[in-house]
N, C-alpha and C positions, 0 to 999 in steps of 0.2 A: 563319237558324240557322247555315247556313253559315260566312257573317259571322262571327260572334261566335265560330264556334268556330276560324276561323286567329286573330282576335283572342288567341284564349284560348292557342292555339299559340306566339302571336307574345310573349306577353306570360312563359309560361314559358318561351321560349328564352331570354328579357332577364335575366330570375332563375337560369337554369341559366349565363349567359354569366358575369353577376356573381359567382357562387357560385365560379366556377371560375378568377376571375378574383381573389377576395380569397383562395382556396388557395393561388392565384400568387403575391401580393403579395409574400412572406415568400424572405428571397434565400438560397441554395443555404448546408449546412449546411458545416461545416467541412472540410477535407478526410479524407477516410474515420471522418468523424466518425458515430457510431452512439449510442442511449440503451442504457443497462445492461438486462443481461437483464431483471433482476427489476424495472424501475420504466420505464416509459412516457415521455414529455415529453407535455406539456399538449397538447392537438391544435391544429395550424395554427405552433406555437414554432416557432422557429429557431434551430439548435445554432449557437449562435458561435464557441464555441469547448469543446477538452476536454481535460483532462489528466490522463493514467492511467498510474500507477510500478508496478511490480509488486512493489516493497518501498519503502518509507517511516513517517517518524511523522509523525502528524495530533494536531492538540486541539482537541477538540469540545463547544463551548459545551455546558453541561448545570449549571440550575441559576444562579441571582444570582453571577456572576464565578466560577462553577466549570468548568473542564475536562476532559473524557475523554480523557486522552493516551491513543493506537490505534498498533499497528503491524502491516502487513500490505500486501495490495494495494492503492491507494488513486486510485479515479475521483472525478474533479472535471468536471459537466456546466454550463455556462453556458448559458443559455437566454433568448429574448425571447416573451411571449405575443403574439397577434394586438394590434394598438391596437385600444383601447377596453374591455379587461378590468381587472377587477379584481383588489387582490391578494388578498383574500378567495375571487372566486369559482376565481383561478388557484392558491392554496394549498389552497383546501380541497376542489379535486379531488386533490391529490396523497397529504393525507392521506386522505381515503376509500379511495383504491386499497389504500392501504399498509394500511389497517386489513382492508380487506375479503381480502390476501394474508395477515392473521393478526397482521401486527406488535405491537409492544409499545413505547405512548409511557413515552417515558424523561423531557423535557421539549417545552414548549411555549409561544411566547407570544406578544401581537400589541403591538403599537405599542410599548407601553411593557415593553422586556427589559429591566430593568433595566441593572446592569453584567455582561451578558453582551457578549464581544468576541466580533463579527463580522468582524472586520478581515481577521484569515486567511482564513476561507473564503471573502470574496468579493474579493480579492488575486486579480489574476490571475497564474498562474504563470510563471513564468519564459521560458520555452519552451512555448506549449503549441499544439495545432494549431487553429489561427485562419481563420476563413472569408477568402474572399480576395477575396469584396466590400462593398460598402456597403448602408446603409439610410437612404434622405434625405440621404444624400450625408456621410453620419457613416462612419465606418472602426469595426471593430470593436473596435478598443483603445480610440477616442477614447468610442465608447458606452457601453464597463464602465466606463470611469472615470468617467462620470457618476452609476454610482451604489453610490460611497462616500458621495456624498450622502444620507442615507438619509432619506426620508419616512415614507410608511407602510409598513411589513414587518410578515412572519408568518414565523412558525418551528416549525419541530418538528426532533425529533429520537428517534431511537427503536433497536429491534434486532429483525429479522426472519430467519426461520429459513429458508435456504434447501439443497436437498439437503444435508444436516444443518451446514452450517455457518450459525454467527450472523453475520450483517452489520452491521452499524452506519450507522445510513443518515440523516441532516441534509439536510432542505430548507428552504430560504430564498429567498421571495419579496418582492420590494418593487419601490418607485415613488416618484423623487423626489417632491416636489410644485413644486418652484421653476425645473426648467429643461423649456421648451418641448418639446424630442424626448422627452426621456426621460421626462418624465412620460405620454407616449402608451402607453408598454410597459411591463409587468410583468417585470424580470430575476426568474429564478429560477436558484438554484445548490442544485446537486443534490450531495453528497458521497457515496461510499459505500465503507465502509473493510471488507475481507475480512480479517480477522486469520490470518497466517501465519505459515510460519518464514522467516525471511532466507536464502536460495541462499549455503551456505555453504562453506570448505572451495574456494575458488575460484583461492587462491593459493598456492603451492607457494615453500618458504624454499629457496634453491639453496643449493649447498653453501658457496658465500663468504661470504654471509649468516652459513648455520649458523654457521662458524668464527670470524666477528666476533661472533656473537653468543656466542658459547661462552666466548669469549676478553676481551670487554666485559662481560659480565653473566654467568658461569658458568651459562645455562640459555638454553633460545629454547622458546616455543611452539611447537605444529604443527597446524595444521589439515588438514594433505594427508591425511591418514591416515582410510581410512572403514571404517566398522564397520555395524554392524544394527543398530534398539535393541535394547538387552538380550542381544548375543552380542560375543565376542569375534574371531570370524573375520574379517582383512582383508578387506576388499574390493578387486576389479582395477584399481579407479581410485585406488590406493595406490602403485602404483606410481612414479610420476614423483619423491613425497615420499622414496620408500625408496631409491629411485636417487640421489637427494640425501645421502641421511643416510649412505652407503653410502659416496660419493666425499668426503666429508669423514671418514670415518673410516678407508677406505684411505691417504688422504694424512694423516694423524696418526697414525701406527701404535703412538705413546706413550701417545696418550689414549684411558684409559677413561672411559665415562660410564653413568649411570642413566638408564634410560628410566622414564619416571612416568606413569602414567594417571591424568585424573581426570574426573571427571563433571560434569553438577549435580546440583541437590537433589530429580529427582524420584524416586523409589521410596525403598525401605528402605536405613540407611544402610550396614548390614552387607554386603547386597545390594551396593549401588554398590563399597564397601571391594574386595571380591574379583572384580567386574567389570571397576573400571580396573585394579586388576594383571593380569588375565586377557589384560587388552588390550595393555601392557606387556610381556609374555611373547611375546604373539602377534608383535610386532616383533621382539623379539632372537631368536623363534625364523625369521623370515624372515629376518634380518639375517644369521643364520648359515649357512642352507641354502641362500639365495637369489646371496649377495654374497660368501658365504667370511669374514664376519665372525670372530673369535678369542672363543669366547662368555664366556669369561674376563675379555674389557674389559668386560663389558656385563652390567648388574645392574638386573633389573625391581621395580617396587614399582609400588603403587598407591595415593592416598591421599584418594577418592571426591569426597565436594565440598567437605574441609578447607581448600582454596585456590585459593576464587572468585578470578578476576581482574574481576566485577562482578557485580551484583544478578542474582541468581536469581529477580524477579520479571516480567521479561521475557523475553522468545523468543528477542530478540537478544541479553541478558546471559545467557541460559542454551547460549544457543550458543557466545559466547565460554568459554564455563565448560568445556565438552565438549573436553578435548585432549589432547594426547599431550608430551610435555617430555620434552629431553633434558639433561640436565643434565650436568656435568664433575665428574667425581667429585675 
């Protein structure tokens, strides 16, 4: 009895050594590489690589050659499953997760996606942080590039609601079938797009700027200039802009000019109309308290979002829309 039970000992040490030894198999993930809060990686994967911008545009298969252009924070996960999975059974754990978090499929499809382009999403990026060793003696560039090849794949794509923001979230797995390593792993790429505003308002026109541009083009935009939504009170970190617009018009003691406010298209337009002049005003009255401006050169208007300088149906053309213009009168 004895016997048989170190046998039985012996024989679970062999299974607990294996077990712990096919955990190991799998080579260290990228550097400070991590999976997204809201979505897991398959158990036992290996991050190879990850690339995450905190503003960009993405286009996301969705639909026979149709597109989701996104703009926002945008993670890109590369991943390899254990060898010997499949892409079914490694895809369609990811969609369970995603459904059982509540998600909502947007598209989906297996082997045959018609003319849906995958190209972009499983493109590796340009830069992106790269594990910094091998697997069978493969390099982790020479592995992705194995599988633009594409065998069998599965896809989904969908939007999940996460403390109240929608995410946009595209996984794709697949398996060549024609080249010996790569057919052992399942790559998965995980996308996941946070729709945001673009960090805007970053650059400051200096005052030589201003005066070629006044003097080339009788206007220059302004982004330095920050407000609240829906108030006209400067903000502190206006200053550097107004220090600008200030030395260009001490040193032109000739030229008057219009300051313009304008908006985008969201709210009422009467609303925005008395807003950006509001906001307009709020300049020439710091220009003259602040700098000793001559309030006499300087004539406010507002003209809300009669002159987009681009489509109002993005984050990013609506921020370019939001600004402040000095013009030469």
């Amino acid at each position: 009895m004895r016997a048989c039970f170190i046998r039985l000992l012996s024989v679970l040490g062999l299974l607990a050594s294996a077990s712990l030894a096919m955990a190991q198999s799998m080579p260290a993930d990228a550097p400070n590489g991590r999976d997204h809060a809201v979505l897991s990686r398959y158990a036992g994967s290996w991050l190879v690589a990850q690339d995450v911008k905190n503003f960009d545009q993405v286009g996301i298969p969705s639909g026979d050659a149709d597109v989701v252009k996104l703009e926002g924070r945008v993670t890109r996960l590369f991943y390899l499953a254990p060898a010997g999975k499949s892409v079914l059974e490694v895809q369609r754990n990811y969609e369970q997760a995603l459904e059982r978090a509540g998600a909502s499929k947007l598209d989906a499809c297996a082997d045959d996606c018609g003319r849906r382009n995958f190209k972009p999403l499983r493109d590796l990026p340009a830069n992106p942080q790269l594990a910094k060793v091998s697997l069978e003696g493969w390099t982790p560039i020479t592995l992705l590039q194995q599988w633009q090849e594409i065998g069998s794949e599965r896809y989904w794509y969908g939007t999940l609601n996460a403390s109240g923001t929608t995410l946009h979230v595209a996984v794709l797995s697949a398996k060549p079938d024609t080249i010996a390593l790569a057919s052992k792993y399942v790559a998965t790429v995980v996308e996941i797009v946070e729709p945001k505003a673009m960090d805007s308002g970053k650059v400051t026109v200096d005052a030589a700027a201003l005066a070629k541009g006044l003097q080339a083009e009788g206007r220059v935009a302004l982004y330095g200039l920050f407000f609240d939504t829906g108030k006209a009170t400067i903000k502190p970190e206006s200053k550097p802009q107004l220090d600008e617009m200030a030395r260009v018009l001490q040193a032109n003691a000739g030229a008057n000019v219009f300051i313009v406010g304008h908006t985008d298209n969201q709210g009422a337009l009467d609303v925005n109309l008395a807003l950006s002049k509001a906001r307009a005003q709020a300049v020439i009255d710091d220009l003259t308290r602040s700098y000793k401006i001559d309030g006499k050169r300087l004539s406010a208007s507002g003209v809300a979002n009669y002159a987009p300088l681009a489509s109002n149906t993005s984050e990013s053309g609506r921020a370019r829309n939001r600004r402040v213009e000095m013009v030469l009168q």
